[in-house]
Backbone as XML, in Angstrom:
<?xml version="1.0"?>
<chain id="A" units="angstrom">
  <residue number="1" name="UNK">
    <atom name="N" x="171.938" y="-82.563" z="65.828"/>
    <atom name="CA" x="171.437" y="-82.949" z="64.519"/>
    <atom name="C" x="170.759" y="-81.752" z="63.860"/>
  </residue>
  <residue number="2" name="UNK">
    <atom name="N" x="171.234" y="-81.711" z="62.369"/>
    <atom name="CA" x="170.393" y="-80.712" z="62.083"/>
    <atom name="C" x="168.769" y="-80.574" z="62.044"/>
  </residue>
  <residue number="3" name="UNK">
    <atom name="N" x="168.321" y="-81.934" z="61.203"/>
    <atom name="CA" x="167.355" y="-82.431" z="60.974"/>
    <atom name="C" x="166.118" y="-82.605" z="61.975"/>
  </residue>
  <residue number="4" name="UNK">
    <atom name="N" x="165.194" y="-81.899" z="62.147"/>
    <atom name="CA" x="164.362" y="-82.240" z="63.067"/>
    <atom name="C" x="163.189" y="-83.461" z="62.962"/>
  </residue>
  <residue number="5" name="UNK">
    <atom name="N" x="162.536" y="-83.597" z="63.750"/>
    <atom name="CA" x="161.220" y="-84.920" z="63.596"/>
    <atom name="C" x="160.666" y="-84.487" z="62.379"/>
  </residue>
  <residue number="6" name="UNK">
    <atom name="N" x="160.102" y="-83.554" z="62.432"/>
    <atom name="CA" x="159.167" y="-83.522" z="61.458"/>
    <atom name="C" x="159.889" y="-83.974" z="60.376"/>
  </residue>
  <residue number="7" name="UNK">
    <atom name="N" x="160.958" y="-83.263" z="59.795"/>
    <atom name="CA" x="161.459" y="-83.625" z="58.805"/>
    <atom name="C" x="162.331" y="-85.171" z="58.754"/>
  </residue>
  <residue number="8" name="UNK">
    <atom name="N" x="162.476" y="-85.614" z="59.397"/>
    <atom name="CA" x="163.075" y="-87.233" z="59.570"/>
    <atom name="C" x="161.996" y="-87.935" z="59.751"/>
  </residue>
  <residue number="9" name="UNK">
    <atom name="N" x="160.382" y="-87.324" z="59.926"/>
    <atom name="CA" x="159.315" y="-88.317" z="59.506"/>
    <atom name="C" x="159.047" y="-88.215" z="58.601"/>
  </residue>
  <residue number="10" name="UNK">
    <atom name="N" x="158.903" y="-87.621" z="57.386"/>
    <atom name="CA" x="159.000" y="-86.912" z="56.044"/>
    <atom name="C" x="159.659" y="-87.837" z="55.170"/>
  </residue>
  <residue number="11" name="UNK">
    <atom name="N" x="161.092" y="-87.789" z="55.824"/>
    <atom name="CA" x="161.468" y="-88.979" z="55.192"/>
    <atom name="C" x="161.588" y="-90.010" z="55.092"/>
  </residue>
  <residue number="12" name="UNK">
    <atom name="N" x="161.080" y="-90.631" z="56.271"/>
    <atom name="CA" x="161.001" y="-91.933" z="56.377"/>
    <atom name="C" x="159.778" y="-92.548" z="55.534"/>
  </residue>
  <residue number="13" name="UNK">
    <atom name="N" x="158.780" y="-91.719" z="55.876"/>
    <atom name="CA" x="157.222" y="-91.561" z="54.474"/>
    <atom name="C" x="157.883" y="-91.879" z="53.182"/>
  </residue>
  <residue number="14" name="UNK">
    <atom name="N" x="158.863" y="-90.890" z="52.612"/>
    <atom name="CA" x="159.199" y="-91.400" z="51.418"/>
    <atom name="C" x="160.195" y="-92.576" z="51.159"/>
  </residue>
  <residue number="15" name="UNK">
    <atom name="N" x="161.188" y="-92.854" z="52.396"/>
    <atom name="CA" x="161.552" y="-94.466" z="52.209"/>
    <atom name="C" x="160.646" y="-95.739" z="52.039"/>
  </residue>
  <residue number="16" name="UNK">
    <atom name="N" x="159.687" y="-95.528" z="52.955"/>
    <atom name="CA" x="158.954" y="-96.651" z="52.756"/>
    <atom name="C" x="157.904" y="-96.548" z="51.256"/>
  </residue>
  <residue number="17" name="UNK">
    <atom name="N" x="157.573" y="-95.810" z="50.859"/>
    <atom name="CA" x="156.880" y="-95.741" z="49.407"/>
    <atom name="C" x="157.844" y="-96.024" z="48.666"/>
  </residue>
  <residue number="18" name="UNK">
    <atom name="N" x="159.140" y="-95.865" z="48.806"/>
    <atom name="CA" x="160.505" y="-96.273" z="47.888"/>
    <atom name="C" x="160.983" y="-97.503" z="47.993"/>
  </residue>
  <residue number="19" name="UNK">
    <atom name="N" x="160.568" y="-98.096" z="49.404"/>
    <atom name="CA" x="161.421" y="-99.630" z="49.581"/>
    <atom name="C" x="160.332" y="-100.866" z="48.666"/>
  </residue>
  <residue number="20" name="UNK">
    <atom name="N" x="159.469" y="-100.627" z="47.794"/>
    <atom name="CA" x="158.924" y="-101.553" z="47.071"/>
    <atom name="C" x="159.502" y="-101.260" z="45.405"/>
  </residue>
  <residue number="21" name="UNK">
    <atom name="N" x="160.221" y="-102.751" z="45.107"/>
    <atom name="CA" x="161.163" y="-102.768" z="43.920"/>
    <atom name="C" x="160.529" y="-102.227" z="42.517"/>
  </residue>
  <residue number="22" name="UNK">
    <atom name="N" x="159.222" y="-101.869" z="42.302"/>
    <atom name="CA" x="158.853" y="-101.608" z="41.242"/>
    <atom name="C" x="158.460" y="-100.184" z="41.340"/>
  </residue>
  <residue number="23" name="UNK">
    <atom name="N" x="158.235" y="-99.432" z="42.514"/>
    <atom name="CA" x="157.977" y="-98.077" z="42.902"/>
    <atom name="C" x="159.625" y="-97.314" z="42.476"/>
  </residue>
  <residue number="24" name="UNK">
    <atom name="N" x="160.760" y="-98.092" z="43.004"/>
    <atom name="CA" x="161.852" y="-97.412" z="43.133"/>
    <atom name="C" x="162.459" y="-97.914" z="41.775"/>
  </residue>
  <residue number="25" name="UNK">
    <atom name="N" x="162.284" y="-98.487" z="41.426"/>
    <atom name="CA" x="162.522" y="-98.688" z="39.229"/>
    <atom name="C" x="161.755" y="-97.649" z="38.583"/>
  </residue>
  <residue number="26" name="UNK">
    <atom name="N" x="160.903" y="-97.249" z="39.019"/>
    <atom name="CA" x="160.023" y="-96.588" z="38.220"/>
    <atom name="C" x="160.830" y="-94.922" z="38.663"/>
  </residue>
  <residue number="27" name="UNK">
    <atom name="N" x="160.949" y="-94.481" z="39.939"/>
    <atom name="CA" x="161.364" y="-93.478" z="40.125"/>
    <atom name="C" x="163.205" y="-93.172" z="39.415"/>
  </residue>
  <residue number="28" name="UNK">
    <atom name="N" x="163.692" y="-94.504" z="39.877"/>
    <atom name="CA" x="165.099" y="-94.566" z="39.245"/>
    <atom name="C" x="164.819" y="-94.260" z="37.650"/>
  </residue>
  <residue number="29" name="UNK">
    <atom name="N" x="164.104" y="-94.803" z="37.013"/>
    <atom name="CA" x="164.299" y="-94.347" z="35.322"/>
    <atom name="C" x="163.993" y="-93.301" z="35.647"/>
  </residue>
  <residue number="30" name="UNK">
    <atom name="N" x="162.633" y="-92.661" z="36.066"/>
    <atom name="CA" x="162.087" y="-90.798" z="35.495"/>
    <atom name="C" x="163.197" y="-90.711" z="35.962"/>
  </residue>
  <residue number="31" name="UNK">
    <atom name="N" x="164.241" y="-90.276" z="37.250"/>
    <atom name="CA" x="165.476" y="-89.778" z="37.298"/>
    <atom name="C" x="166.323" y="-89.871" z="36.414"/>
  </residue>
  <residue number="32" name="UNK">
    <atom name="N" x="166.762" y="-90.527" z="35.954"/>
    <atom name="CA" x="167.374" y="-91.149" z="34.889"/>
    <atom name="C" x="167.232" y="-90.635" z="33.506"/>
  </residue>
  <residue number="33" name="UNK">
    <atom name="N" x="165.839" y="-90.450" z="33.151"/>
    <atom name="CA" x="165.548" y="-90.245" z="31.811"/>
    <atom name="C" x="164.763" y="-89.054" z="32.134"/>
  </residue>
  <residue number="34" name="UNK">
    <atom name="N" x="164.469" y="-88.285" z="32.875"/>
    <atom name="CA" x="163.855" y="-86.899" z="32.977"/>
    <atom name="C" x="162.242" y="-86.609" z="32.826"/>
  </residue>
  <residue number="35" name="UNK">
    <atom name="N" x="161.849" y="-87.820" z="32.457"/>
    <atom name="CA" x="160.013" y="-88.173" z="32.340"/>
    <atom name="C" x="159.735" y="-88.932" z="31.523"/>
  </residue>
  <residue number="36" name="UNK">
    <atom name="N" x="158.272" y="-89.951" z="32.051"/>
    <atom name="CA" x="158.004" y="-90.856" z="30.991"/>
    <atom name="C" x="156.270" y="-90.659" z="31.440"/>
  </residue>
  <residue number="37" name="UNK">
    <atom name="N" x="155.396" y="-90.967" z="30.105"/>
    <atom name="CA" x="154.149" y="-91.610" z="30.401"/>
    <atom name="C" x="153.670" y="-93.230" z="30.680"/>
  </residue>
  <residue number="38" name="UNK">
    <atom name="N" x="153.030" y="-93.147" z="30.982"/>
    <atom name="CA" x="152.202" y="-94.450" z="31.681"/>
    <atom name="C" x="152.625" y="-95.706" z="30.630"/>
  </residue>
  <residue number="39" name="UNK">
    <atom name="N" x="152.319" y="-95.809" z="28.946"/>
    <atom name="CA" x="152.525" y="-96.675" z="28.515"/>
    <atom name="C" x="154.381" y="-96.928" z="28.020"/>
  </residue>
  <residue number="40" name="UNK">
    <atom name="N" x="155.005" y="-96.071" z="28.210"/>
    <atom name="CA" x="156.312" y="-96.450" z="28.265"/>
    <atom name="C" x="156.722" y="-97.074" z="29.142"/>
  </residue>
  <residue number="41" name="UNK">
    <atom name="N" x="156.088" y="-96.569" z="30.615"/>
    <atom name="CA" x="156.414" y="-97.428" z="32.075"/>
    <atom name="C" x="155.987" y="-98.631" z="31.928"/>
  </residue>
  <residue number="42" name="UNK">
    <atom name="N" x="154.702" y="-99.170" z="31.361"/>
    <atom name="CA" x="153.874" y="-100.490" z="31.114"/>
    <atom name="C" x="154.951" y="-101.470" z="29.884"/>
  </residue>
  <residue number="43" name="UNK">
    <atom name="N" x="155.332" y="-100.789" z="29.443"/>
    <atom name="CA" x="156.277" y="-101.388" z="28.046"/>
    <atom name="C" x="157.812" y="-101.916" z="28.816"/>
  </residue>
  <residue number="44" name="UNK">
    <atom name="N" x="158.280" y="-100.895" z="29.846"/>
    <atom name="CA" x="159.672" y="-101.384" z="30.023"/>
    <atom name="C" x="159.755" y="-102.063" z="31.249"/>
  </residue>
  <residue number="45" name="UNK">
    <atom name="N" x="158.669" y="-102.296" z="32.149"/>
    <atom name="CA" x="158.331" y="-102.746" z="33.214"/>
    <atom name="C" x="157.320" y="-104.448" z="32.929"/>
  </residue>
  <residue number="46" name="UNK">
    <atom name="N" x="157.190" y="-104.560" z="31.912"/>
    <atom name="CA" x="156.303" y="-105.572" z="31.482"/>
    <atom name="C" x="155.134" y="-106.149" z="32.450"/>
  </residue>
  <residue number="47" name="UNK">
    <atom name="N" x="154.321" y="-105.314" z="33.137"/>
    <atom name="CA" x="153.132" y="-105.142" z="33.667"/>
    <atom name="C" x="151.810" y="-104.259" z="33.239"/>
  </residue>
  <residue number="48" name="UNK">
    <atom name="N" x="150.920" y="-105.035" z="33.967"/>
    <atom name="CA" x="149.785" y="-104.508" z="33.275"/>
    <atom name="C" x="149.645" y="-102.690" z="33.481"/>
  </residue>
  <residue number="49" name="UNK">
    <atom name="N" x="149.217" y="-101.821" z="32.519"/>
    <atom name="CA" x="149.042" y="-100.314" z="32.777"/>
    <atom name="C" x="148.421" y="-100.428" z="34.146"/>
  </residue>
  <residue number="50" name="UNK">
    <atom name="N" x="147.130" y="-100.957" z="34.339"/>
    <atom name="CA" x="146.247" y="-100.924" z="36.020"/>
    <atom name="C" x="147.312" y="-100.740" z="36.916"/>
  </residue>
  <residue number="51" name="UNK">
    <atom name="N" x="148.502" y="-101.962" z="36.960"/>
    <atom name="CA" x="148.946" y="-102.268" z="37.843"/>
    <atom name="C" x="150.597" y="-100.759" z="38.452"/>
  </residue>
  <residue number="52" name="UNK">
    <atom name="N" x="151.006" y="-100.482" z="36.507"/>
    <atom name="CA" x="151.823" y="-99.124" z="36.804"/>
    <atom name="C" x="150.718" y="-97.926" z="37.762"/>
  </residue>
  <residue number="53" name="UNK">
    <atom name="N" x="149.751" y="-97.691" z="37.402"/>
    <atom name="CA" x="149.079" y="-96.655" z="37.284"/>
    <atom name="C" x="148.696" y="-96.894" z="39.096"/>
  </residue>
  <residue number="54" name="UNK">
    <atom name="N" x="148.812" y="-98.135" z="39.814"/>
    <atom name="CA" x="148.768" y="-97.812" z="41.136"/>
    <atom name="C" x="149.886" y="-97.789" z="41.478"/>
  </residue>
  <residue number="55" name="UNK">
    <atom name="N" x="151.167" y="-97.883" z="41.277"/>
    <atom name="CA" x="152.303" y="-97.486" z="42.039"/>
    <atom name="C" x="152.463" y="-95.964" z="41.270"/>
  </residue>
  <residue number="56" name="UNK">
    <atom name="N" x="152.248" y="-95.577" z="40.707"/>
    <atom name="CA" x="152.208" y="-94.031" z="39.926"/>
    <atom name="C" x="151.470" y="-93.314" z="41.067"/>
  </residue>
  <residue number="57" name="UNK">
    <atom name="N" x="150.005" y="-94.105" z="41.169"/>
    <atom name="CA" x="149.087" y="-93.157" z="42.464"/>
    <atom name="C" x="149.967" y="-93.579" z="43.882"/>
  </residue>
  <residue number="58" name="UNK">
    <atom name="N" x="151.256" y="-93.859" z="44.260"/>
    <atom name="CA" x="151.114" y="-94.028" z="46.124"/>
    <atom name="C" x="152.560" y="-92.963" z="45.861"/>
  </residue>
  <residue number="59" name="UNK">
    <atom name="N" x="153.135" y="-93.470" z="44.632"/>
    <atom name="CA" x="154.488" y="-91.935" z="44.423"/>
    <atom name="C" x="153.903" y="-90.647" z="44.440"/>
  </residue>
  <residue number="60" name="UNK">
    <atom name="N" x="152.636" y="-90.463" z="43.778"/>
    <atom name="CA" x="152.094" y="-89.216" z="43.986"/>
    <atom name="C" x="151.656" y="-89.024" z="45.021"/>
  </residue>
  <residue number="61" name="UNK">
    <atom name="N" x="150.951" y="-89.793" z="45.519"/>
    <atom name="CA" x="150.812" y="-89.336" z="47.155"/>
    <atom name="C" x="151.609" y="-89.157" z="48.172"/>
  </residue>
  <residue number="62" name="UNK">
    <atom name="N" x="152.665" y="-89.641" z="47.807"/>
    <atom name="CA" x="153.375" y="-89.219" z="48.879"/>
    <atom name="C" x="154.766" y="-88.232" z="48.689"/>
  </residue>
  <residue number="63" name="UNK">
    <atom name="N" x="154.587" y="-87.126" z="47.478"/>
    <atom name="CA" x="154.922" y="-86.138" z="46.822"/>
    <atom name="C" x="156.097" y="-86.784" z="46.302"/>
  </residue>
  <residue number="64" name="UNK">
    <atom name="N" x="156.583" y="-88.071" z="45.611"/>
    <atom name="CA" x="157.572" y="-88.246" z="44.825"/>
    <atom name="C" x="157.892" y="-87.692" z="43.763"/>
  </residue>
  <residue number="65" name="UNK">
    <atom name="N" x="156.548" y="-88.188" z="42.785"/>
    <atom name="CA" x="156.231" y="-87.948" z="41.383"/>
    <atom name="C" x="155.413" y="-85.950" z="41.271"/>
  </residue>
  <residue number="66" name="UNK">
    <atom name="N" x="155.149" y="-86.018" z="40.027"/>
    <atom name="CA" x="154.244" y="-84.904" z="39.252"/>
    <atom name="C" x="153.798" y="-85.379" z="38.265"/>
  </residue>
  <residue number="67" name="UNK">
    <atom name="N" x="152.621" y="-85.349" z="37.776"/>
    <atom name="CA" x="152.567" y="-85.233" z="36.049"/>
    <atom name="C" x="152.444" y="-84.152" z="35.716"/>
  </residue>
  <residue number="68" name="UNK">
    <atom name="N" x="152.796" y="-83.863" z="34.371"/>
    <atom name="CA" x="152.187" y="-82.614" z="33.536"/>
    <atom name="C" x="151.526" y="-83.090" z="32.352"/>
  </residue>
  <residue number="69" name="UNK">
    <atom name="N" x="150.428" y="-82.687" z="32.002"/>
    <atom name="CA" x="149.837" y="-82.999" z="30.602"/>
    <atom name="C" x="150.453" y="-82.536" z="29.650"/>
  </residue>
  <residue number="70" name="UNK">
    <atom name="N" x="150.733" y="-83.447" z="28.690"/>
    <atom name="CA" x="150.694" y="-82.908" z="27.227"/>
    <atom name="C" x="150.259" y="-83.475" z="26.276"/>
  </residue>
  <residue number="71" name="UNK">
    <atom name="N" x="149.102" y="-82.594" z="25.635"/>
    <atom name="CA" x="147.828" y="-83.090" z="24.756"/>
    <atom name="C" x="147.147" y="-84.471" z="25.497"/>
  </residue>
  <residue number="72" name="UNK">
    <atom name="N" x="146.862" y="-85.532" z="24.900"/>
    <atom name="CA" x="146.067" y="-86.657" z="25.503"/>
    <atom name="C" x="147.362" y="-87.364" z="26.936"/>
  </residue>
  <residue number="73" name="UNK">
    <atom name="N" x="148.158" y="-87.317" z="26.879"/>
    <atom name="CA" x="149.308" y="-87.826" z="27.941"/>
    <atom name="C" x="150.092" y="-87.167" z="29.164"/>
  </residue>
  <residue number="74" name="UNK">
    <atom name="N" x="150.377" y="-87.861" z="29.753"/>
    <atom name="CA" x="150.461" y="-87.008" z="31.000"/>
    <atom name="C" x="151.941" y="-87.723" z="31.253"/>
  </residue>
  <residue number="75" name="UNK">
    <atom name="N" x="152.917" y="-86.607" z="31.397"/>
    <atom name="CA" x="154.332" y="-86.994" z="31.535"/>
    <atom name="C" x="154.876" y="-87.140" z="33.020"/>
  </residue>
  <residue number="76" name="UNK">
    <atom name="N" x="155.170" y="-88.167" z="33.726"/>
    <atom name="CA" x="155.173" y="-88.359" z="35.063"/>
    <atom name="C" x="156.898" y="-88.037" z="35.547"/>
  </residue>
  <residue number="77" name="UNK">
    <atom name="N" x="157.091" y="-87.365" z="36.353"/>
    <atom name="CA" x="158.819" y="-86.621" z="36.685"/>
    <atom name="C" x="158.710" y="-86.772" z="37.928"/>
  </residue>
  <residue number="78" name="UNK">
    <atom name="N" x="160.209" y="-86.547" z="38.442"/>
    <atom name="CA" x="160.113" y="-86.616" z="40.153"/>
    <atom name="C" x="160.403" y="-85.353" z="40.255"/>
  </residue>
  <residue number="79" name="UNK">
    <atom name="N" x="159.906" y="-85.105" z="41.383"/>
    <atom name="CA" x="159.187" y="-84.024" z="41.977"/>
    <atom name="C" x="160.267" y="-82.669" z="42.306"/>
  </residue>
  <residue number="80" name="UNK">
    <atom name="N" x="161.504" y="-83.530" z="42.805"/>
    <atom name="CA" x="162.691" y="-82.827" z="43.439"/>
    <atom name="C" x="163.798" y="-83.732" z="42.989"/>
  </residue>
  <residue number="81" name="UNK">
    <atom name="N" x="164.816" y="-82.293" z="43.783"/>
    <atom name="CA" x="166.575" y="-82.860" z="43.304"/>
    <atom name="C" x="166.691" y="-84.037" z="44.697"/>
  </residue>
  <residue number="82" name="UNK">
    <atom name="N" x="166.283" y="-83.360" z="45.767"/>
    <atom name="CA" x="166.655" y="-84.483" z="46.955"/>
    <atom name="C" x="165.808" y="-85.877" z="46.816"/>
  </residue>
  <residue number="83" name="UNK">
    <atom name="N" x="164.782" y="-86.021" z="46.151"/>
    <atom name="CA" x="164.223" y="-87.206" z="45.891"/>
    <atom name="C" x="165.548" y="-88.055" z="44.943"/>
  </residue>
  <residue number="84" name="UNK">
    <atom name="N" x="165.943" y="-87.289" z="43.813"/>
    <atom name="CA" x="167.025" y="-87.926" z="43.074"/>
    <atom name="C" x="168.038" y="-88.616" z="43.815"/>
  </residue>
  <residue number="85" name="UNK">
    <atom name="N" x="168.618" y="-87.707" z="44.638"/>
    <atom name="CA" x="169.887" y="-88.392" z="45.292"/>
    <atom name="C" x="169.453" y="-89.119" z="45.814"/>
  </residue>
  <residue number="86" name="UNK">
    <atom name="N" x="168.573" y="-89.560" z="46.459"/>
    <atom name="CA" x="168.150" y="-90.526" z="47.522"/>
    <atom name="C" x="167.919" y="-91.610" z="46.756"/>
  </residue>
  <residue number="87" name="UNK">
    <atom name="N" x="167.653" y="-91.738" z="45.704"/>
    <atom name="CA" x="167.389" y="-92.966" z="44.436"/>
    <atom name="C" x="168.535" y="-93.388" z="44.227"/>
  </residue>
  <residue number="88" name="UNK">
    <atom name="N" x="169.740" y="-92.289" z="43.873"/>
    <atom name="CA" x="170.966" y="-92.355" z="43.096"/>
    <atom name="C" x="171.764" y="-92.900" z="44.070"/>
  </residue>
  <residue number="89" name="UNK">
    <atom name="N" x="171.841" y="-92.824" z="45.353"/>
    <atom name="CA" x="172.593" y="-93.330" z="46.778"/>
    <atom name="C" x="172.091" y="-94.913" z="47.136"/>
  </residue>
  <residue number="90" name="UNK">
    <atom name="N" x="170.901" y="-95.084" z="46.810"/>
    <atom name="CA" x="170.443" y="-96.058" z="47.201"/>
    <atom name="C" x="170.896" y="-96.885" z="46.130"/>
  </residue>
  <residue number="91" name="UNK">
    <atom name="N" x="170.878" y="-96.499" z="44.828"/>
    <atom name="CA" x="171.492" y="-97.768" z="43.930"/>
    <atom name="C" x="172.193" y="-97.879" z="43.261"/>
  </residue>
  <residue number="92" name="UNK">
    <atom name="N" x="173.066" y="-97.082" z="43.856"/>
    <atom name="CA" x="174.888" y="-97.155" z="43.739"/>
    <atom name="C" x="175.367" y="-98.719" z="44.054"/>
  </residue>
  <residue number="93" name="UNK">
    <atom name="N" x="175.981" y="-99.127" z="43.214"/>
    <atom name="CA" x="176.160" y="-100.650" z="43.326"/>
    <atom name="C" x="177.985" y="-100.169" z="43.270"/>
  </residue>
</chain>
């Protein structure tokens, strides 16, 4: 195998922050659409901002996401290309 532990625990970290349906919608659009802020996610997700803004904090923790500021807003992107495919594989229908 190429892949060693470390790195096949790595990823398993980011499957499980991904296997909850509103974490992996949220990552599938920024892939999708290249970045969004908090109240666009709250608008197309029809949940409360509180409630985006903690699945926003467990993607960042566990290096999915980034934000970058711009002026008062902060534009939230995924982090990497291999985070993408792993979204794009998974919801290939």
């Amino acid at each position: 195998m190429e892949l060693n532990y470390k790195e096949l625990e790595d990823l398993c970290e980011i499957l499980k922050v991904l296997a909850h349906p509103v974490r992996l919608c949220i990552v599938k659009g920024l892939a999708e659409h290249g970045g969004c802020n908090v109240s666009k996610m709250q608008e197309c997700l029809n949940m409360p901002q509180s409630t985006v803004s903690q699945h926003l904090g467990k993607l960042r923790a566990a290096g999915i996401i980034h934000g970058e500021r711009k002026g008062l807003e902060i534009i939230y992107k995924v982090k990497n290309e291999k985070i993408i495919k792993i979204v794009k594989s998974i919801c290939e229908t």
